[in-house]
N, CA and C atoms of all chains as a GROMACS GRO file, in nm:
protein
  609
    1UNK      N    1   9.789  15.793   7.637
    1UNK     CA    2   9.830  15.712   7.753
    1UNK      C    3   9.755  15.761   7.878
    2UNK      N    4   9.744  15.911   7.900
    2UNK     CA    5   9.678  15.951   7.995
    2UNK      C    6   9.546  15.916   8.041
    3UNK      N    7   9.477  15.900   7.924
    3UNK     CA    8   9.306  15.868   7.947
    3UNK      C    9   9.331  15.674   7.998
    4UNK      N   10   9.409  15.612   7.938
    4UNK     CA   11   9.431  15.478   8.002
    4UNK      C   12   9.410  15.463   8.167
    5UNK      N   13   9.509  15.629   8.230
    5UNK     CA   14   9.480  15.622   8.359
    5UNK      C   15   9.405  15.665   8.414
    6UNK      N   16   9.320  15.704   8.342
    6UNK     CA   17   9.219  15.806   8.408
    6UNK      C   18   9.099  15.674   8.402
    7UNK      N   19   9.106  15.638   8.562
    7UNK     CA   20   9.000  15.530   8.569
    7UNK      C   21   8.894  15.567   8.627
    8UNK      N   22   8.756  15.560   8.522
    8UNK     CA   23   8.653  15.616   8.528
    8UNK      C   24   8.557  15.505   8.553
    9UNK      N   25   8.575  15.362   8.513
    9UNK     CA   26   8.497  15.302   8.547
    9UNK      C   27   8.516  15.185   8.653
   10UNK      N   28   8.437  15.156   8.743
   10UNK     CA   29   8.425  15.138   8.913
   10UNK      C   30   8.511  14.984   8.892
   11UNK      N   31   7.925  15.673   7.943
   11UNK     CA   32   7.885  15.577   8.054
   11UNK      C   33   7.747  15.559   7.923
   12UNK      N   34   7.770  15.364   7.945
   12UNK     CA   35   7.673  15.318   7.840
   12UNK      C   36   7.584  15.249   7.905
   13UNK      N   37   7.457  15.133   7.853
   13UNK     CA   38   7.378  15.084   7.933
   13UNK      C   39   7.443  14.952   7.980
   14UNK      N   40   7.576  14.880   7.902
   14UNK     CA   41   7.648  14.783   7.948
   14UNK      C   42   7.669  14.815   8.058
   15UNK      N   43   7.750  14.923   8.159
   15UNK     CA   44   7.832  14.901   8.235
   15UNK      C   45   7.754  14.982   8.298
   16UNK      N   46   7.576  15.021   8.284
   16UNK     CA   47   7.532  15.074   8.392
   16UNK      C   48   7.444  14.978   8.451
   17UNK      N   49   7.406  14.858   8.377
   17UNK     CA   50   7.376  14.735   8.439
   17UNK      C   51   7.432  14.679   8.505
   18UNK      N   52   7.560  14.678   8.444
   18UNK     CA   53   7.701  14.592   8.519
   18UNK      C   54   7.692  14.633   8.613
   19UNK      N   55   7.701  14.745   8.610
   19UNK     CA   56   7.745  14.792   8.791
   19UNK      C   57   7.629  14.786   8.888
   20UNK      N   58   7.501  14.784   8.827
   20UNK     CA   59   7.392  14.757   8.898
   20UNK      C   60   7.375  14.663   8.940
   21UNK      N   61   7.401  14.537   8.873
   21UNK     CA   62   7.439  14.401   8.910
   21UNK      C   63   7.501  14.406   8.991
   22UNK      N   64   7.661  14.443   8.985
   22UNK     CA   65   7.765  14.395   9.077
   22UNK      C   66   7.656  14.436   9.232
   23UNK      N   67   7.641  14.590   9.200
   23UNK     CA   68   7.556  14.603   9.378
   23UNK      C   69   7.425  14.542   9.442
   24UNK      N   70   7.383  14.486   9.289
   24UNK     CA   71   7.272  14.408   9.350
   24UNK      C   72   7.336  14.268   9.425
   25UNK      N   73   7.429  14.241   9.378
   25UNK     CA   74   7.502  14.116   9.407
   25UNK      C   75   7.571  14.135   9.557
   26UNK      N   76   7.607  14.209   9.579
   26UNK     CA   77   7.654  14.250   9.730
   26UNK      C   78   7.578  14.308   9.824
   27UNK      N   79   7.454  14.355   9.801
   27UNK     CA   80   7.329  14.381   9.872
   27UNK      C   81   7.263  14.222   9.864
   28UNK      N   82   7.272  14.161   9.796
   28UNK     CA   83   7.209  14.034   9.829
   28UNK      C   84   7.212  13.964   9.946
   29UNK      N   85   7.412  13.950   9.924
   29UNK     CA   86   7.465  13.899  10.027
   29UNK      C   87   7.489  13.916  10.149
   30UNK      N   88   7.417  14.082  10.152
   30UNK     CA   89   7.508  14.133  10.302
   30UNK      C   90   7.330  14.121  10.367
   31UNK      N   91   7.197  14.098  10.283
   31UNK     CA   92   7.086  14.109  10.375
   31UNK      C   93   7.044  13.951  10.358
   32UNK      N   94   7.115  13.861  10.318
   32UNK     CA   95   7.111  13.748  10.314
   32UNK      C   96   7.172  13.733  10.457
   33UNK      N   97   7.265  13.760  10.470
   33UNK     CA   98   7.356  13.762  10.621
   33UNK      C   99   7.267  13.796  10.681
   34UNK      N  100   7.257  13.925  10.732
   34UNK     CA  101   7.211  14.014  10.826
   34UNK      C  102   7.039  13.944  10.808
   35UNK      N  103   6.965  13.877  10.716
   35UNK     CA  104   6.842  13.857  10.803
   35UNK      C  105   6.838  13.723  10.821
   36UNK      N  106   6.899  13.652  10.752
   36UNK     CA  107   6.932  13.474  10.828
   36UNK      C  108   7.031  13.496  10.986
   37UNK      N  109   7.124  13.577  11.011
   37UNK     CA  110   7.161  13.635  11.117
   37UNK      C  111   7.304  13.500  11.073
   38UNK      N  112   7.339  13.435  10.979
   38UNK     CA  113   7.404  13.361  10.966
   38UNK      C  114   7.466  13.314  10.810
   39UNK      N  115   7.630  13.338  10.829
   39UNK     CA  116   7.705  13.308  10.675
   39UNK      C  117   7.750  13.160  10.646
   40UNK      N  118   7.659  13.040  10.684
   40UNK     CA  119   7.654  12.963  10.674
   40UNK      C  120   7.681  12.962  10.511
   41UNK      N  121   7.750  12.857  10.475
   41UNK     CA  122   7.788  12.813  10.302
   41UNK      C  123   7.885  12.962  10.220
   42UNK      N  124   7.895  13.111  10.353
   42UNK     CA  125   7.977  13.153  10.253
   42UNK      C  126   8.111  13.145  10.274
   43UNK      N  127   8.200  13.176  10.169
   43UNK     CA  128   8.324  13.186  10.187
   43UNK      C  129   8.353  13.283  10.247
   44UNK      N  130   8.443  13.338  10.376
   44UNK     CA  131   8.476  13.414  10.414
   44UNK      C  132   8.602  13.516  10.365
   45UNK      N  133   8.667  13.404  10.299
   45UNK     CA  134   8.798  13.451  10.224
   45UNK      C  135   8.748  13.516  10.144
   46UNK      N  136   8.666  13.490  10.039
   46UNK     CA  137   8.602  13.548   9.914
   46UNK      C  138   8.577  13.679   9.935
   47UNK      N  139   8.522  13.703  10.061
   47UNK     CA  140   8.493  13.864  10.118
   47UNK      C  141   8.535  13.943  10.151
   48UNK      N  142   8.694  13.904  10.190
   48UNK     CA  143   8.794  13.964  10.224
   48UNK      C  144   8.910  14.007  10.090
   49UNK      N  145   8.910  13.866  10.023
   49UNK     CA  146   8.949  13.942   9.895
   49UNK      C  147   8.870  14.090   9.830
   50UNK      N  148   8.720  14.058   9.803
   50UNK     CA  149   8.667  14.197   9.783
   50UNK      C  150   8.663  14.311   9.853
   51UNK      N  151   8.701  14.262   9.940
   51UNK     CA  152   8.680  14.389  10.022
   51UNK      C  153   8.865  14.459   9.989
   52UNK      N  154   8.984  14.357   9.987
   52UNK     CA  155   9.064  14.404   9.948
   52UNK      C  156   9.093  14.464   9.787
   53UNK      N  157   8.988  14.400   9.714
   53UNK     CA  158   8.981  14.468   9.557
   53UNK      C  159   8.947  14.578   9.588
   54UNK      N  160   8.862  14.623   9.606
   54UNK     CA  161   8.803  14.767   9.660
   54UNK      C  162   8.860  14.859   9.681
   55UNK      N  163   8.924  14.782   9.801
   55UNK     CA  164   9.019  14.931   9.858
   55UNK      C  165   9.156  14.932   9.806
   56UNK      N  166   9.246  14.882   9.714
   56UNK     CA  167   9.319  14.856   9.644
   56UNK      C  168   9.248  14.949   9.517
   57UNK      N  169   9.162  14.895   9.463
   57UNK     CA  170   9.094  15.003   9.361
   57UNK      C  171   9.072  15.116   9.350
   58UNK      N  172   8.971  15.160   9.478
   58UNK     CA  173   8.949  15.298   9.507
   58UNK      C  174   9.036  15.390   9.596
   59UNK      N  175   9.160  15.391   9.607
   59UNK     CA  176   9.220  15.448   9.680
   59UNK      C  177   9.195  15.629   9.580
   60UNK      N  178   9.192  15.617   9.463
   60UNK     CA  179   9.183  15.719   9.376
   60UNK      C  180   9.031  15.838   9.435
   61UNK      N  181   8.990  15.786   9.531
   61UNK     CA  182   8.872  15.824   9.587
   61UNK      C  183   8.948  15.949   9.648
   62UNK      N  184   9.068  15.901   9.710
   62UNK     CA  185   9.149  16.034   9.781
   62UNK      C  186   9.187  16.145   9.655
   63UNK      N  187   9.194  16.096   9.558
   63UNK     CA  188   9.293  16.207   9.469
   63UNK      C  189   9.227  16.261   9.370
   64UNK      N  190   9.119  16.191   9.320
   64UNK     CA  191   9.053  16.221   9.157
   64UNK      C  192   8.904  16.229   9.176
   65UNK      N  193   8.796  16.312   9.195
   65UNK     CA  194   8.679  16.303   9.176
   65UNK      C  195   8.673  16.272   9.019
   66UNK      N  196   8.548  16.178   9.030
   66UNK     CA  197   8.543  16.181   8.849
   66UNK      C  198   8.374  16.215   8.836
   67UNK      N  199   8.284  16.164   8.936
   67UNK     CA  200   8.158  16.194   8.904
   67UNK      C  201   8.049  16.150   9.038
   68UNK      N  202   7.976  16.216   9.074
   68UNK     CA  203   7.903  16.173   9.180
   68UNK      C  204   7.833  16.023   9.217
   69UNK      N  205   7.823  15.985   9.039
   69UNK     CA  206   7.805  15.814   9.067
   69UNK      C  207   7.876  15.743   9.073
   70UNK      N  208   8.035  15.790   9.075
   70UNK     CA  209   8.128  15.718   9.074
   70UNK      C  210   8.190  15.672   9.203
   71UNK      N  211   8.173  15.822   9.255
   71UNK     CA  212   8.215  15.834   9.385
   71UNK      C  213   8.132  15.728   9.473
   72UNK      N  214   8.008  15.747   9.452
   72UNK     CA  215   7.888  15.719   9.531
   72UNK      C  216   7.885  15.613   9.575
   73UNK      N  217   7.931  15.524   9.403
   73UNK     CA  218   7.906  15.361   9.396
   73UNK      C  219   8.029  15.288   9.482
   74UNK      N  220   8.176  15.365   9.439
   74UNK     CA  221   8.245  15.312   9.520
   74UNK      C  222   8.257  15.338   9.674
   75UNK      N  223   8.210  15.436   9.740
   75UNK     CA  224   8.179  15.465   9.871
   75UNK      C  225   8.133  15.322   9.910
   76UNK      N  226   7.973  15.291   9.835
   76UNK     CA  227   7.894  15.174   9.831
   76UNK      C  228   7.994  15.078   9.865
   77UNK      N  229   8.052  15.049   9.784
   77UNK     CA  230   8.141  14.892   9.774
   77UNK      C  231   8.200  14.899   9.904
   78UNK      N  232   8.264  14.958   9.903
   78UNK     CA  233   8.359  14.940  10.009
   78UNK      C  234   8.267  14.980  10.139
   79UNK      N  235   8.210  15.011  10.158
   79UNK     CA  236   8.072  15.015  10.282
   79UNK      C  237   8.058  14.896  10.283
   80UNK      N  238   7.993  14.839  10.210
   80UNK     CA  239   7.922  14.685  10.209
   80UNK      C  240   7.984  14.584  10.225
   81UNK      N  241   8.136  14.605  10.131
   81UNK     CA  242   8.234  14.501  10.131
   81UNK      C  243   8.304  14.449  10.312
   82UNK      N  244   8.298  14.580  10.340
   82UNK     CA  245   8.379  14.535  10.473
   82UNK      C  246   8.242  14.548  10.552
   83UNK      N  247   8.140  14.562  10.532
   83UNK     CA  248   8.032  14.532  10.646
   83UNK      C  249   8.012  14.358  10.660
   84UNK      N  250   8.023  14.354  10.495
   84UNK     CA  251   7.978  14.160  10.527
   84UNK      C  252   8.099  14.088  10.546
   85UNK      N  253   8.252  14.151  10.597
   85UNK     CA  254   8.319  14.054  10.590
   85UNK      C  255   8.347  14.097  10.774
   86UNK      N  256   8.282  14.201  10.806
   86UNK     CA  257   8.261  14.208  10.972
   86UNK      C  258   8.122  14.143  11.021
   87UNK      N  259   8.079  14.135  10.976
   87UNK     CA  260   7.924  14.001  10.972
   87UNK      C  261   7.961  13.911  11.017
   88UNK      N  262   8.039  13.849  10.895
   88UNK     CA  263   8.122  13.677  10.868
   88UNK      C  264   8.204  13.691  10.980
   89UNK      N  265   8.296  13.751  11.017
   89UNK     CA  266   8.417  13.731  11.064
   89UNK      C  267   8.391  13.826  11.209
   90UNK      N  268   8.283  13.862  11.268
   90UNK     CA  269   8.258  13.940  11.423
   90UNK      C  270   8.151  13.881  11.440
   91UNK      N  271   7.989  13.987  11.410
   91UNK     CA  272   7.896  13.955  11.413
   91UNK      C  273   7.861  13.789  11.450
   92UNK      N  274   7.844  13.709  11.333
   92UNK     CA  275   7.792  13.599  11.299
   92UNK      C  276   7.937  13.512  11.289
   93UNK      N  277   8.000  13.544  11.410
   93UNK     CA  278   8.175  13.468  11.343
   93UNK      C  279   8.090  13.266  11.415
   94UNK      N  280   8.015  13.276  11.490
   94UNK     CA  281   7.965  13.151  11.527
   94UNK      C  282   7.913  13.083  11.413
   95UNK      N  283   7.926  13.109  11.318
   95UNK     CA  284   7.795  13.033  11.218
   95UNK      C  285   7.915  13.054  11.085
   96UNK      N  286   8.047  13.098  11.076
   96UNK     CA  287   8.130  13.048  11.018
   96UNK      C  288   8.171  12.905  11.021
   97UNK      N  289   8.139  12.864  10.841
   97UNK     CA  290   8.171  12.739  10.840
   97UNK      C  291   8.335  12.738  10.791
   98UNK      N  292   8.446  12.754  10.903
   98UNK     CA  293   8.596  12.768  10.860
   98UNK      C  294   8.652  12.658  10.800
   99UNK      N  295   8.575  12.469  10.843
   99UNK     CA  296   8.624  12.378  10.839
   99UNK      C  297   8.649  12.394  10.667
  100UNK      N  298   8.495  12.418  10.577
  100UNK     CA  299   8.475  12.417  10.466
  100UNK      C  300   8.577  12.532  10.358
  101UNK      N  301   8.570  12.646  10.462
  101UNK     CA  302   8.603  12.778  10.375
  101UNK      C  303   8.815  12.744  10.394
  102UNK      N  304   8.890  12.657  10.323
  102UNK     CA  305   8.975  12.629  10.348
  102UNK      C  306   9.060  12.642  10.234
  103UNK      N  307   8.999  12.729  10.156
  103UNK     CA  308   9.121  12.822  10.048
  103UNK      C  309   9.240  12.889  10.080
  104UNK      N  310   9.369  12.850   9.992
  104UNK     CA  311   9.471  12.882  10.033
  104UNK      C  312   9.476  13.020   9.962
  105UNK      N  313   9.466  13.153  10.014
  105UNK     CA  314   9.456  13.236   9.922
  105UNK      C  315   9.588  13.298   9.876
  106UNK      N  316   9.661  13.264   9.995
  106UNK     CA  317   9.864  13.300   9.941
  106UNK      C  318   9.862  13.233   9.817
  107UNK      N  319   9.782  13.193   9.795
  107UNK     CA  320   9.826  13.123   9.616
  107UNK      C  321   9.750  13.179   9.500
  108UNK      N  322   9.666  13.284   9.577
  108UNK     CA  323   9.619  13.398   9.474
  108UNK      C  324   9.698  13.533   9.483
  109UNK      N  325   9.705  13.558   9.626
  109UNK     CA  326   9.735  13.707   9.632
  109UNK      C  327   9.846  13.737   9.601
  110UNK      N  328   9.993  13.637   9.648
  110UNK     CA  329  10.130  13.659   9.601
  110UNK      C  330  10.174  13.650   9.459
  111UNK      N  331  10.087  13.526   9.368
  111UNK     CA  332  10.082  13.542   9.232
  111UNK      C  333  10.009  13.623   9.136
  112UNK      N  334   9.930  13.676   9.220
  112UNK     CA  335   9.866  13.820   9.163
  112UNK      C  336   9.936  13.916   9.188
  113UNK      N  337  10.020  13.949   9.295
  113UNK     CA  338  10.066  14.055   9.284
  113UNK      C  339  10.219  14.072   9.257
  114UNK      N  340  10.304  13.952   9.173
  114UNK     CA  341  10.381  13.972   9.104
  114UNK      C  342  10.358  13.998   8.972
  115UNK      N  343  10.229  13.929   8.939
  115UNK     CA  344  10.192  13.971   8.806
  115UNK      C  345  10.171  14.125   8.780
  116UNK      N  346  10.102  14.201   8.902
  116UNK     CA  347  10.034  14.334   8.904
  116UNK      C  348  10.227  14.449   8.880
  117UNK      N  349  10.288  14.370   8.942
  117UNK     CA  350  10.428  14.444   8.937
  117UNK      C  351  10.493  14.412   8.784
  118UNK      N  352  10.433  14.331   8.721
  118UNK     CA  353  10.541  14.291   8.598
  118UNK      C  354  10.456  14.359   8.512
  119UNK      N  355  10.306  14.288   8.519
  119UNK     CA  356  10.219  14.385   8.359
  119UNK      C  357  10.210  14.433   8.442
  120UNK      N  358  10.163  14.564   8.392
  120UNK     CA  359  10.077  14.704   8.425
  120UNK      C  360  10.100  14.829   8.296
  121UNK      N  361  10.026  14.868   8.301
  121UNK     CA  362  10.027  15.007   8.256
  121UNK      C  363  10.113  15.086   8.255
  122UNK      N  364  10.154  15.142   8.374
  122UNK     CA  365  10.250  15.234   8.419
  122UNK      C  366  10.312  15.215   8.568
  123UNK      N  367  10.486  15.213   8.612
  123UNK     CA  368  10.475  15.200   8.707
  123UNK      C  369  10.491  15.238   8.795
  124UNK      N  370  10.369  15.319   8.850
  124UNK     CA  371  10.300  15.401   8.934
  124UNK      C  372  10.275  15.328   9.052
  125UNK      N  373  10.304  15.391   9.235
  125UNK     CA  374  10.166  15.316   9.315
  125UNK      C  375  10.052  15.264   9.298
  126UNK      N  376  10.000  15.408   9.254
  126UNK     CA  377   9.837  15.368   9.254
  126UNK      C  378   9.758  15.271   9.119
  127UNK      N  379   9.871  15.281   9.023
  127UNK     CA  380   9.859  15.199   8.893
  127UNK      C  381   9.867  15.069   8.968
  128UNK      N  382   9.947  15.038   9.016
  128UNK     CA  383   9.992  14.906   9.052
  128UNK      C  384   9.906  14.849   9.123
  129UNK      N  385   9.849  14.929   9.229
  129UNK     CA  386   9.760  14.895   9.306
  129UNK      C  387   9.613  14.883   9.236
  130UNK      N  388   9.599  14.891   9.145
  130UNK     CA  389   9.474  14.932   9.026
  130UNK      C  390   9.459  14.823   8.974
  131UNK      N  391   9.586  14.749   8.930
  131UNK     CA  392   9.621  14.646   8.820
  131UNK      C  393   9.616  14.553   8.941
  132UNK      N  394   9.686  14.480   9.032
  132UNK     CA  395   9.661  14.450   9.130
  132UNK      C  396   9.491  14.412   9.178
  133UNK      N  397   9.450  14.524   9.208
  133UNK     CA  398   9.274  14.476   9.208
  133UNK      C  399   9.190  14.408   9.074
  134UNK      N  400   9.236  14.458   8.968
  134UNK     CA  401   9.224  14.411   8.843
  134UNK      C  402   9.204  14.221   8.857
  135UNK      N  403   9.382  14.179   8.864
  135UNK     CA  404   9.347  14.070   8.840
  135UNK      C  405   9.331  13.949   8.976
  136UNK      N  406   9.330  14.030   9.098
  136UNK     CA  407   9.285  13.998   9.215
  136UNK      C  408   9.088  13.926   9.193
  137UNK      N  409   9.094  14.063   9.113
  137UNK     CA  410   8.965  14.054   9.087
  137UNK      C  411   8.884  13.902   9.068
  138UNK      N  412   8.944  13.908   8.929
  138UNK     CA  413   8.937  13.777   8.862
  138UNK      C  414   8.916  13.674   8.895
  139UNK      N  415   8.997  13.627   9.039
  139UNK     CA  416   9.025  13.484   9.105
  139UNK      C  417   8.909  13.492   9.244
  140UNK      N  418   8.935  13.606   9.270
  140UNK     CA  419   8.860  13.628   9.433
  140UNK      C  420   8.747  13.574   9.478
  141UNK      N  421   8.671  13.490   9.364
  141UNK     CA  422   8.565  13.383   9.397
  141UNK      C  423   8.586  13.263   9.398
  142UNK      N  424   8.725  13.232   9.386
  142UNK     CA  425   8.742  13.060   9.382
  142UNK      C  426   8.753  13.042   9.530
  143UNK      N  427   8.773  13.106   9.604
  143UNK     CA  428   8.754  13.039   9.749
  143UNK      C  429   8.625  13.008   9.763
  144UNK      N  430   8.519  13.108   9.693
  144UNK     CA  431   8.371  13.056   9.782
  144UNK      C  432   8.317  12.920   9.633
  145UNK      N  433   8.359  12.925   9.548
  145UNK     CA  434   8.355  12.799   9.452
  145UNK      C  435   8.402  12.652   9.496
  146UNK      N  436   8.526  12.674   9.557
  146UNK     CA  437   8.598  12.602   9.639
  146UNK      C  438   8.483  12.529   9.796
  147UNK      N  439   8.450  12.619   9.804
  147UNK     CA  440   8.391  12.582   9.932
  147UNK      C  441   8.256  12.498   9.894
  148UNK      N  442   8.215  12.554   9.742
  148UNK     CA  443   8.055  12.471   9.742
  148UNK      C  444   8.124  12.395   9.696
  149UNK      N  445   8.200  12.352   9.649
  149UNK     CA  446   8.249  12.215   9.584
  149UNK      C  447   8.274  12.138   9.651
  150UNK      N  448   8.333  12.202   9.787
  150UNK     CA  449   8.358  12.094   9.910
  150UNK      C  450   8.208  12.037  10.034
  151UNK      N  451   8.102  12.165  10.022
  151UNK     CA  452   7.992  12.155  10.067
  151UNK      C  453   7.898  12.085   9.993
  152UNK      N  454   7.928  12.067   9.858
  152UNK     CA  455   7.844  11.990   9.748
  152UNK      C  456   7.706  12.093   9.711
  153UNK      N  457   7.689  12.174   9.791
  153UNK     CA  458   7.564  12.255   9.779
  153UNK      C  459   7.583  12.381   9.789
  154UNK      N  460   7.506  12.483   9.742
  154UNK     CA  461   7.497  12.555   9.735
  154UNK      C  462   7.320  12.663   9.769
  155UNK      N  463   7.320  12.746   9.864
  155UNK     CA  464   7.205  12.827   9.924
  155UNK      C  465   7.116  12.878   9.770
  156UNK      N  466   6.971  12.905   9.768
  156UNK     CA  467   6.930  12.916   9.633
  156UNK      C  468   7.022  13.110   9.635
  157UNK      N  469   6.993  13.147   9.747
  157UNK     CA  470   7.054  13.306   9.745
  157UNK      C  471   7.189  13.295   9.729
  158UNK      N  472   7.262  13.192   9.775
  158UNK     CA  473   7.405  13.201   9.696
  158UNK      C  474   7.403  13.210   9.577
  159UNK      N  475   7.301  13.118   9.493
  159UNK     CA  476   7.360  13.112   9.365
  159UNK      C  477   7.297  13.202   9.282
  160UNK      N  478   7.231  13.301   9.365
  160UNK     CA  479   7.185  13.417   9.333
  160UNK      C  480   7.327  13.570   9.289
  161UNK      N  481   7.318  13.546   9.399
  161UNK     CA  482   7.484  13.646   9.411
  161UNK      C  483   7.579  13.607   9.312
  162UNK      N  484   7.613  13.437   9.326
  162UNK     CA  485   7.693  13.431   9.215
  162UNK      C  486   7.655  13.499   9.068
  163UNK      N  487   7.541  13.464   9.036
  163UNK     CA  488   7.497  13.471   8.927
  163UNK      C  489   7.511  13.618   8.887
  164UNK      N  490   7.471  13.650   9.006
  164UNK     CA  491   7.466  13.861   8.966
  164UNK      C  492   7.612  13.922   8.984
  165UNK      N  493   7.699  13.876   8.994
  165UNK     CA  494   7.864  13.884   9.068
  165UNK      C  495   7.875  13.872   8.924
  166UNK      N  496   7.857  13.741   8.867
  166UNK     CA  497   7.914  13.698   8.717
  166UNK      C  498   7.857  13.818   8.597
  167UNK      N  499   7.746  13.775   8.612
  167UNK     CA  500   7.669  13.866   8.491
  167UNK      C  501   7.750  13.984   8.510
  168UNK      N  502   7.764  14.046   8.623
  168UNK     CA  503   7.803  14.209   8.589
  168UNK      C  504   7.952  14.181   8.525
  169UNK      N  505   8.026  14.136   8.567
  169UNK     CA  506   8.185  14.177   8.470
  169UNK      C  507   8.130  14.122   8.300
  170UNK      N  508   8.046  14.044   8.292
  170UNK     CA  509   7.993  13.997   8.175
  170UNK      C  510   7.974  14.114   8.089
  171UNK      N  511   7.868  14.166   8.149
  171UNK     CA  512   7.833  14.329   8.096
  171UNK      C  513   7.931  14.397   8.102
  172UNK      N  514   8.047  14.404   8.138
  172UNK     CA  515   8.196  14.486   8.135
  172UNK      C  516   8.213  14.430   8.021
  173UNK      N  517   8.241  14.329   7.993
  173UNK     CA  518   8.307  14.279   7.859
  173UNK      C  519   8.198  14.349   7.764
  174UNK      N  520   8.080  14.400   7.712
  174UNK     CA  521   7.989  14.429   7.659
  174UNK      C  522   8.046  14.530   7.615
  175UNK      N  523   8.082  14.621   7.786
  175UNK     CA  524   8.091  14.774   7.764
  175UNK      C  525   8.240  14.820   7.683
  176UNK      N  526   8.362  14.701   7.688
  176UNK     CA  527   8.448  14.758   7.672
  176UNK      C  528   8.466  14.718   7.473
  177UNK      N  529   8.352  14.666   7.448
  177UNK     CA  530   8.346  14.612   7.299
  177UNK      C  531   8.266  14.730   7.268
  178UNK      N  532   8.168  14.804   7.338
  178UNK     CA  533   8.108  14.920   7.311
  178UNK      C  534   8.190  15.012   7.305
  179UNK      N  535   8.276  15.053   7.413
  179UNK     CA  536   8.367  15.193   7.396
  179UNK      C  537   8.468  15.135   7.345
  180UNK      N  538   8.581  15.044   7.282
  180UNK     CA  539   8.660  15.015   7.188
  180UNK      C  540   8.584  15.091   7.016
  181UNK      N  541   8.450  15.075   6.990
  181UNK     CA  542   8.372  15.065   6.868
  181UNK      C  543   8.366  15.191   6.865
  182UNK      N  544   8.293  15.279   6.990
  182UNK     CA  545   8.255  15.396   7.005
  182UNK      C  546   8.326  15.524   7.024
  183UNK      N  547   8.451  15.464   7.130
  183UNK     CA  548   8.499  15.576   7.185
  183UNK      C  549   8.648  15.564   7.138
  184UNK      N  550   8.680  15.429   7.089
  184UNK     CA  551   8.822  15.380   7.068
  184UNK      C  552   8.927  15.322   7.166
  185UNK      N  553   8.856  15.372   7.277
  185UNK     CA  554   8.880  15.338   7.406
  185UNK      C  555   8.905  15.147   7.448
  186UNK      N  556   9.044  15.084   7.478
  186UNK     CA  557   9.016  14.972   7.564
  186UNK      C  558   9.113  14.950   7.673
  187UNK      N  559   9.088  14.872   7.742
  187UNK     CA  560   9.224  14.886   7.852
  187UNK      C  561   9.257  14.705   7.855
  188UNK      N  562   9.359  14.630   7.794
  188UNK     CA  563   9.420  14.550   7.756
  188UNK      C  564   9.390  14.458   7.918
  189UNK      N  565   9.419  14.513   8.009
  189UNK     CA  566   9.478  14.435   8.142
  189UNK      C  567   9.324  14.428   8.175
  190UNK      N  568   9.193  14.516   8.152
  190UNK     CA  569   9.123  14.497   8.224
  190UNK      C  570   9.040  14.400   8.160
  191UNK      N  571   9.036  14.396   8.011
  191UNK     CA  572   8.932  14.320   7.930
  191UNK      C  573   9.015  14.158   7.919
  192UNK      N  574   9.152  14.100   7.928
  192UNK     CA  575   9.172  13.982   7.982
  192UNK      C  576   9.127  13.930   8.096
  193UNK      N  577   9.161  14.021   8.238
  193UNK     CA  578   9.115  13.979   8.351
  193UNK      C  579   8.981  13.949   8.367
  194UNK      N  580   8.896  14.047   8.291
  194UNK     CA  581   8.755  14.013   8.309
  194UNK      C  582   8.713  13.885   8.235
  195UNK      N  583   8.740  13.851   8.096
  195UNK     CA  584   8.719  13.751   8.050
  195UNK      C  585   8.758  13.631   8.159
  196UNK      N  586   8.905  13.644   8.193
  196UNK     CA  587   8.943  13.520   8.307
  196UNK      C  588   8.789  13.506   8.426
  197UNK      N  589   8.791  13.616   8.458
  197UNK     CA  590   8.699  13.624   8.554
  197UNK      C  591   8.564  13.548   8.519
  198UNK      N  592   8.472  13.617   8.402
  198UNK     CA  593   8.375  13.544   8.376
  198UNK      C  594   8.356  13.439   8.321
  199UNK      N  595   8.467  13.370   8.251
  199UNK     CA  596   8.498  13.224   8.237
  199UNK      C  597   8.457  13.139   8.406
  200UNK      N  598   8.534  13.259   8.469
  200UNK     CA  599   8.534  13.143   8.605
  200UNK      C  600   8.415  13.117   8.668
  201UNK      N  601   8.324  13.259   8.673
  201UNK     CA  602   8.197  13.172   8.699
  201UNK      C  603   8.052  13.102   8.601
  202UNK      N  604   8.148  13.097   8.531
  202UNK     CA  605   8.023  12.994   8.406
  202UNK      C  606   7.984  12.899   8.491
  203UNK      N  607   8.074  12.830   8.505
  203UNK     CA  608   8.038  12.687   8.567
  203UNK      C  609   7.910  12.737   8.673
   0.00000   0.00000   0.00000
């Protein structure tokens, strides 16, 4: 779930 | 970071450098939507607020610095600068009929419900719509600038190449994000036409 929030792209 | 979404994003800035030296050397935003610019400029900063909390990478940072530089430079162009050469009669999108139904949606789906999620999801499918005002407007102008339909074209293509990238890292990385790969499809449906 965590990497879902981890917004990496712009 | 793949070559989909390093085009994409090259696009998207080629697409907003178009527009803002399209402005700035015609000295005039004749045929654009003004609303349209203000929505982006509100995707942006709705988006990148994470700029305060999360470094993720120097091109990340960089690019969104970019956006939001540019975004609110050409919508102080349109709307200070060059506010004489606003065509308002034309640019007559009701956008309360994007932003309030976008952002009940951004409160119902989302991810998680977080501020800054919300506000994420929110730009998401803000995203999506934020060109029907200046669509709206050539439809009512009947025409369109050859450099408008330049921008459009490079505006479109890049979420295009998002959809690329997120069929790449679904395959690759396993990676997809549900809210972002609908909205974008909505999105690049919308500027086919």
């Amino acid at each position: 779930e965590d990497d879902a929030n981890l917004k990496d792209e712009l | 970071m793949n070559v989909f979404r390093l085009t994409g994003d090259l696009s998207h800035l080629a697409a907003i450098i178009i527009l803002l030296l399209k402005i700035w050397k015609t000295r005039s935003c004749a045929g654009i939507s003004g609303k349209s610019q203000i929505l982006f400029a509100l995707v942006f900063t709705t988006r990148y607020l994470d700029l305060l909390t999360s470094f993720i990478s120097l091109y990340n940072t960089s690019m969104k610095v970019i956006y939001i530089g540019c975004s609110y430079a050409t919508v102080y162009l349109i709307y200070m600068k060059f506010r004489a050469t606003y065509d308002g009669n034309h640019d007559s999108f009701r956008v309360e009929f994007l932003v309030v139904p976008v952002g009940g949606l951004a409160v119902l789906i989302n991810h998680d419900f977080s501020p800054l999620e919300i506000l994420w999801t929110f730009s998401i499918y803000l995203e999506s719509v934020a060109i029907l005002p200046q669509l709206f407007m050539i439809s009512k102008t009947g025409e369109a600038e050859t450099i408008t339909t330049h921008y459009l074209f490079c505006l479109g293509l890049y979420r295009a190449l998002y959809l690329f990238n997120w069929i790449w890292r679904y395959y690759f990385e396993g990676f997809f994000d549900m809210i972002a790969i609908v909205a974008g499809v909505v999105q690049t449906v919308l500027y086919c036409d």
